[in-house]
C-alpha positions as CSV (number, residue, x, y, z in Angstrom):
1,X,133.0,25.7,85.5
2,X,133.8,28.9,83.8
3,X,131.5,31.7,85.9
4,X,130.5,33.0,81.7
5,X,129.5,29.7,81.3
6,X,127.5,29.0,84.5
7,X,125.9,32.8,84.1
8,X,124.6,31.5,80.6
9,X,122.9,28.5,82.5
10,X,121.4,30.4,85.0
11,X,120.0,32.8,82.5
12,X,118.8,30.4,80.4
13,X,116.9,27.9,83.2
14,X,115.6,31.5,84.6
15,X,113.6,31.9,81.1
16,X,112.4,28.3,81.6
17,X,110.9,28.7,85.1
18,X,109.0,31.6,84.1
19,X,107.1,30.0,81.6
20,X,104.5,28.1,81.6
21,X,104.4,26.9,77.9
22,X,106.1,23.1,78.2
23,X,107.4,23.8,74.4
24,X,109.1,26.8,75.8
25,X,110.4,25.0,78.8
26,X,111.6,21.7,77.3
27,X,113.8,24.3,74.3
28,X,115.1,26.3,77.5
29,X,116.4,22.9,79.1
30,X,117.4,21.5,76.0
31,X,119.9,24.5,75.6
32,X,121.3,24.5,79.0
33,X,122.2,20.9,79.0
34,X,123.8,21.4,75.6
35,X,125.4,24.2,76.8
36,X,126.9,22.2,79.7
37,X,127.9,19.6,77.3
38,X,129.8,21.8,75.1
39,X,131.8,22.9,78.3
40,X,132.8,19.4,78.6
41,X,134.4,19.0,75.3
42,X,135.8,22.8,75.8
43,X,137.9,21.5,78.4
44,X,139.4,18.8,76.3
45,X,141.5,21.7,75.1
46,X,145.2,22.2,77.2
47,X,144.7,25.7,78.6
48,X,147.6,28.7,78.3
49,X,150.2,29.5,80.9
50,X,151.8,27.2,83.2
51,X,150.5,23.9,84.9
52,X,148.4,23.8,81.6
53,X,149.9,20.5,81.0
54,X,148.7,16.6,81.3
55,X,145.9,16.4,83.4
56,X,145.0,12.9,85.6
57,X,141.6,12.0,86.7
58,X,140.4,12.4,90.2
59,X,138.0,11.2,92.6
60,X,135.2,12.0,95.0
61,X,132.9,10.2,97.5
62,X,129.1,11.2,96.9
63,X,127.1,10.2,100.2
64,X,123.2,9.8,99.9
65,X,121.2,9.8,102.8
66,X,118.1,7.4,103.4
67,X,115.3,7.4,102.1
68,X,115.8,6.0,98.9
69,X,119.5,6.0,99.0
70,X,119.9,3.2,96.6
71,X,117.6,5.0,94.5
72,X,119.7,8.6,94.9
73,X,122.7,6.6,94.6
74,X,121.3,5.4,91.2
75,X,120.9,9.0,89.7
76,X,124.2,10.2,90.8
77,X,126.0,7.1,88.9
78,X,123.7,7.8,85.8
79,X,124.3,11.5,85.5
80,X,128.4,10.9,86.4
81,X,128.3,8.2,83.6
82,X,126.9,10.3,81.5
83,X,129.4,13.3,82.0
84,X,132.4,10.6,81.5
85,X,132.8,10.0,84.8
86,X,133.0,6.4,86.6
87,X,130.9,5.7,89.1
88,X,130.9,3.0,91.6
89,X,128.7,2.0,94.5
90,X,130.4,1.2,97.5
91,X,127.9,0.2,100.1
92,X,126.4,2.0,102.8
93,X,127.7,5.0,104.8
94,X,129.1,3.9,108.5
95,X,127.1,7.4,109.5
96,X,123.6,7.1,108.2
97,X,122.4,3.9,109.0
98,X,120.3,3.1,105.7
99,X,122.6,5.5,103.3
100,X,125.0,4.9,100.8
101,X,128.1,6.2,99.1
102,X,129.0,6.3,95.6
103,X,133.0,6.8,94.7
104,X,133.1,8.5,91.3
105,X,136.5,8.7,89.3
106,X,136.8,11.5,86.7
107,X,138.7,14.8,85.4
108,X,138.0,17.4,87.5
109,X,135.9,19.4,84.8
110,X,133.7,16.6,84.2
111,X,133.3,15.8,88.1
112,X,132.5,19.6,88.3
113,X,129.5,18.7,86.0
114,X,128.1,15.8,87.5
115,X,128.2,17.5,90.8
116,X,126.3,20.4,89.6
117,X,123.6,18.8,87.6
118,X,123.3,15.6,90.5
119,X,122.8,18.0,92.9
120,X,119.9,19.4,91.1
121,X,118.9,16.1,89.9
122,X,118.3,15.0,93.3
123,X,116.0,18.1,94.1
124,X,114.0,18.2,91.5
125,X,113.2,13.7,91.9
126,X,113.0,14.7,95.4
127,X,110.1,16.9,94.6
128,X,108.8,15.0,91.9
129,X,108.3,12.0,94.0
130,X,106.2,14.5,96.8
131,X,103.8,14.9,94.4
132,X,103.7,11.1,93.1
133,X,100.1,9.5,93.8
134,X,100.2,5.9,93.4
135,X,97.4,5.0,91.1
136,X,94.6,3.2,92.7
137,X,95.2,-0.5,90.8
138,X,98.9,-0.4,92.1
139,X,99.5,-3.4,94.2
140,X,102.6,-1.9,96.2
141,X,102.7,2.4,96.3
142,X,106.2,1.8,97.4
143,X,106.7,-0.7,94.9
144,X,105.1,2.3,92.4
145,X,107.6,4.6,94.0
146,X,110.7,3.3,93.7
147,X,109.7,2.3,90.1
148,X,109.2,5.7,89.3
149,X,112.7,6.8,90.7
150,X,114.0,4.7,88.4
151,X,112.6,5.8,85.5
152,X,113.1,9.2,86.4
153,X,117.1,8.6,86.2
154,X,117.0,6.5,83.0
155,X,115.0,9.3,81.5
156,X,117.6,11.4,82.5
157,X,120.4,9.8,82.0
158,X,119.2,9.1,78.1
159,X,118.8,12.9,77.6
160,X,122.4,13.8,79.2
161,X,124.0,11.2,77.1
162,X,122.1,12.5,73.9
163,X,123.7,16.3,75.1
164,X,127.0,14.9,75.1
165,X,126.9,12.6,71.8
166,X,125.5,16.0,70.2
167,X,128.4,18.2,71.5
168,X,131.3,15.8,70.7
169,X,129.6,15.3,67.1
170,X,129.9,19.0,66.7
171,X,133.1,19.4,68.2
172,X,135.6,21.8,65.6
173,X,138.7,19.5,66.7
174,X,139.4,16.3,64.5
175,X,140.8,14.6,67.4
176,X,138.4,14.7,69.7
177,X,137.4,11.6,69.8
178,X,140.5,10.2,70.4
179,X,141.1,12.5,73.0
180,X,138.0,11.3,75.1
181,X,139.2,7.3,74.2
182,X,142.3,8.0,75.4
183,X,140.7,9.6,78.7
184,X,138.2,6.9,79.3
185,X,140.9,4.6,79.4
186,X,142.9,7.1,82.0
187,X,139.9,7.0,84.1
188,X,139.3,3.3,83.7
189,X,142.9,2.9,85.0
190,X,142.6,4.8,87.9
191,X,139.4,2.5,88.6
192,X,141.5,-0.4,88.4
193,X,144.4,0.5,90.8
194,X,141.5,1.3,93.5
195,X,139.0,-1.4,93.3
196,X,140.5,-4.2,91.4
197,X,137.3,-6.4,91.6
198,X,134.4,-4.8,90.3
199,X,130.9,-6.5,90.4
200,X,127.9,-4.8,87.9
201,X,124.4,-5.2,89.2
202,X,121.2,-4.1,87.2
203,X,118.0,-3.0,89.2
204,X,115.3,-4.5,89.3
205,X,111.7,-2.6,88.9
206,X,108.6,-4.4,90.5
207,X,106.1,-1.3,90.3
208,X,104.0,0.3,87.7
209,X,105.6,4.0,87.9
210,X,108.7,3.5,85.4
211,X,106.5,5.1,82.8
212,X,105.4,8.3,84.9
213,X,109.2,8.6,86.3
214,X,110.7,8.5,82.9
215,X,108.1,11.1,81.8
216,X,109.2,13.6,84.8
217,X,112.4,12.8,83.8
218,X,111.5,14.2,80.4
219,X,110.7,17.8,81.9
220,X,113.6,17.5,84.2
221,X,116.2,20.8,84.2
222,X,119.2,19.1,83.5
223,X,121.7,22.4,84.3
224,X,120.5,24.3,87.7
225,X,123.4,25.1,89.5
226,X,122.4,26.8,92.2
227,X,119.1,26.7,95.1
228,X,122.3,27.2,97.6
229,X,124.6,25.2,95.9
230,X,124.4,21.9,97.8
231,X,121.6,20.0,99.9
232,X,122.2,17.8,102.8
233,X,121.4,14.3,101.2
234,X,124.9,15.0,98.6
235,X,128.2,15.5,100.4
236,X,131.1,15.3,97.8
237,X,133.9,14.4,99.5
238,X,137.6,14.8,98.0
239,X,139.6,11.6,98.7
């Protein structure tokens, strides 16, 4: 992303970590997700100079290390959907016994976006679930748990998809919507050549936390870039 742009975010998730109102907060968040979402239809625009031309979609390999890899690897393929991106899960990672790796297929400005907000995504469920006390009438507190991840990344991935319907609504170009069909399809074909066969799978909750996860997912900052840029459970990994 454009450093302007990602010195706006920083600014703007520095005002909502000082405060302590929740109004305050959620308006803060609200504007650096839009922000991030109008940088995604920003790029839809052919830059100046040379090797501004047609542009082809890439691809990276997240790995999430245990525990709750599934769950991890859940966020990361909500928030890449959400930025445009296609995201498949490809089964557990030969190095970490218990991990697993998601392959994402995308441009490279909207794979720059999921890797910044997954990254701090993951963080932020990673301390939300520290806190997590299982009520006392749960049956299973891992049952609760892993129910709460999940709706944790539903949450989230509803409010990054209501960013981006927002930004390509108010996007000055006429075509823009074209534009992103024709680039779905790009990204769907590039899909295709490398994994012919794809199977879907929905997950399946069995606890009583969906609620309180979806409601963390609410207050969740859906822009930080940085906390040192990367943490050791999300390797991207150029193919």
């Amino acid at each position: 992303m454009r450093e302007r742009t990602l010195e706006r975010v920083r600014k703007l998730l520095a005002k909502a970590e000082r405060t302590d109102n929740e109004h305050e907060r959620a308006t803060f968040m609200a504007a650096a997700s839009a922000l991030m979402a109008k940088h995604g239809i920003d790029t839809l625009a052919p830059g100046p100079g040379p090797g501004s031309g047609r542009r082809v979609p890439g691809d990276r390999i997240v790995t999430l290390s245990a525990p709750w890899a599934r769950e991890k690897a859940r966020l990361v393929s909500l928030v890449a959907q959400a930025v445009r991106c296609r995201p498949l899960l490809i089964g557990a990672s030969a190095a970490d016994c218990g991990g697993q790796r998601v392959h994402v297929f995308g441009f490279a400005a909207d794979l720059e976006r999921a890797d910044v907000l997954a990254t701090s995504l993951l963080l932020q469920m990673a301390s939300g679930l520290a806190g997590v006390r299982p009520p006392r009438d749960a049956v299973s507190a891992r049952a609760y748990r892993r129910s709460w991840l999940l709706g944790f990344a539903d949450e989230v991935y509803r409010l990054l998809c209501e960013a981006e319907r927002r930004a390509e609504a108010e996007a000055p170009a006429a075509g823009t919507a074209l534009v992103l069909a024709d680039r779905r399809a790009e990204v769907e074909r590039a899909v295709a050549a490398r994994y012919p066969r794809v199977r879907m799978s929905v997950p399946r909750t069995s606890g009583t936390g969906y609620r309180d996860g979806a409601a963390a997912g609410r207050r969740a900052d859906l822009g930080r870039p940085r906390m040192g840029g990367r943490v050791a459970a999300l390797s991207w990994e150029p193919c």
